[in-house]
C-alpha positions in Angstrom: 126.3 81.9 -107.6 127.7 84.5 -109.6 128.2 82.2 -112.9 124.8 81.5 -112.7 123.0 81.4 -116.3 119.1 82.4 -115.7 116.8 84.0 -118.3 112.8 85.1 -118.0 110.1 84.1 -119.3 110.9 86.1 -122.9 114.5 84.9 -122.5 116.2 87.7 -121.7 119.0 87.2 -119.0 118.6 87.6 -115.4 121.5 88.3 -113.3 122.1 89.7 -109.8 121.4 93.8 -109.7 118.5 92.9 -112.4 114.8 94.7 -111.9 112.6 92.1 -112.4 108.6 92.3 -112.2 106.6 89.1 -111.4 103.2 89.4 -113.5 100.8 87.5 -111.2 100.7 89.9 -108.5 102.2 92.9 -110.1 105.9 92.4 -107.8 108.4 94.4 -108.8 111.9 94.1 -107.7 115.7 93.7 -107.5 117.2 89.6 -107.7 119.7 89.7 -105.0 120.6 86.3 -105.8 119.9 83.3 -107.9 120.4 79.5 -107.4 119.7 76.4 -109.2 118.8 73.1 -107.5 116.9 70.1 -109.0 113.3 71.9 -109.4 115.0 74.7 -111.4 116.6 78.1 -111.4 115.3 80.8 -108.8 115.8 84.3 -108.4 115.6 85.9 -104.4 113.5 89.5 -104.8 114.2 92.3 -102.4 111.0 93.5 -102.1 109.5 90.2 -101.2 112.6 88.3 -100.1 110.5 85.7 -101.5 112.4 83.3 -104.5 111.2 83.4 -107.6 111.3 80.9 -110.5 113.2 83.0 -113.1 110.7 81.7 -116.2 108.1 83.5 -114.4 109.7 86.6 -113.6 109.9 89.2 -116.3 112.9 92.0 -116.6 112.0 95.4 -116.7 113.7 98.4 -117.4 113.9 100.6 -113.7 112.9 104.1 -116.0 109.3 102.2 -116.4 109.3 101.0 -112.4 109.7 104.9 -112.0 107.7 106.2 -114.4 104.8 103.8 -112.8 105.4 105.4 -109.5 106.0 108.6 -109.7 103.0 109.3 -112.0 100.3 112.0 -110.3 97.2 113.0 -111.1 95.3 116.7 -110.2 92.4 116.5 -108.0 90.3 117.3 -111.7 91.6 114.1 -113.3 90.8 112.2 -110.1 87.5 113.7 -109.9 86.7 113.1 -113.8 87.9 109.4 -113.3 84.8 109.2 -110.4 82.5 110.7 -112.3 83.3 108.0 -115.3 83.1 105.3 -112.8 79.9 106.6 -111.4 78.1 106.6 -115.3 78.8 102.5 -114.9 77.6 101.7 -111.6 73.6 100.4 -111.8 71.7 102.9 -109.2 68.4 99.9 -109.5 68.9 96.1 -110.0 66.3 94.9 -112.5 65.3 91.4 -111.2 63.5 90.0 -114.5 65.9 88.0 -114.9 66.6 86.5 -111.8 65.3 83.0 -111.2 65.6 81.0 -107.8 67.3 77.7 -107.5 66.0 74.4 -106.5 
């Protein structure tokens, strides 16, 4: 339905052609069509071919998608990111505080 009025959840418009991301599992994608029946308005997503509720789906601009995707990192900023991760990660449990149940 190309006269379709749908909006996101900031109420921004959704149409057919729009980049949408749908926040609880990070889903980006384009609507390829949207329909309304008595439980609402719903957006179909490429990526997923999955439909969406459109007041859950969020527009984003396609630069960002890119930007996301295209970003690298050298093998140094990969290996300093390890080493940070490393500084968090217990090497001993201390047990003090452990108590059993029952």
């Amino acid at each position: 339905m190309s006269d379709q009025q749908a909006f996101d959840l900031a109420g921004s418009p959704i149409a057919v052609g729009s980049n949408v991301l749908y926040n609880a599992t990070g889903t980006r994608g384009i609507v390829t069509e949207i329909m309304s029946d008595e439980e609402g308005t719903w957006a179909l997503v490429d990526k997923t071919n999955l439909y969406y509720k459109t007041e859950i789906l969020k527009v984003v601009n396609k630069q960002d998608e890119k930007e996301l995707i295209e970003k690298q990192f050298t093998r140094e900023e990969v290996n300093d990111a390890l080493e940070k991760q490393k500084e968090f990660v217990p090497t001993e449990m201390d047990h003090s505080n452990v108590e059993s149940g029952g």
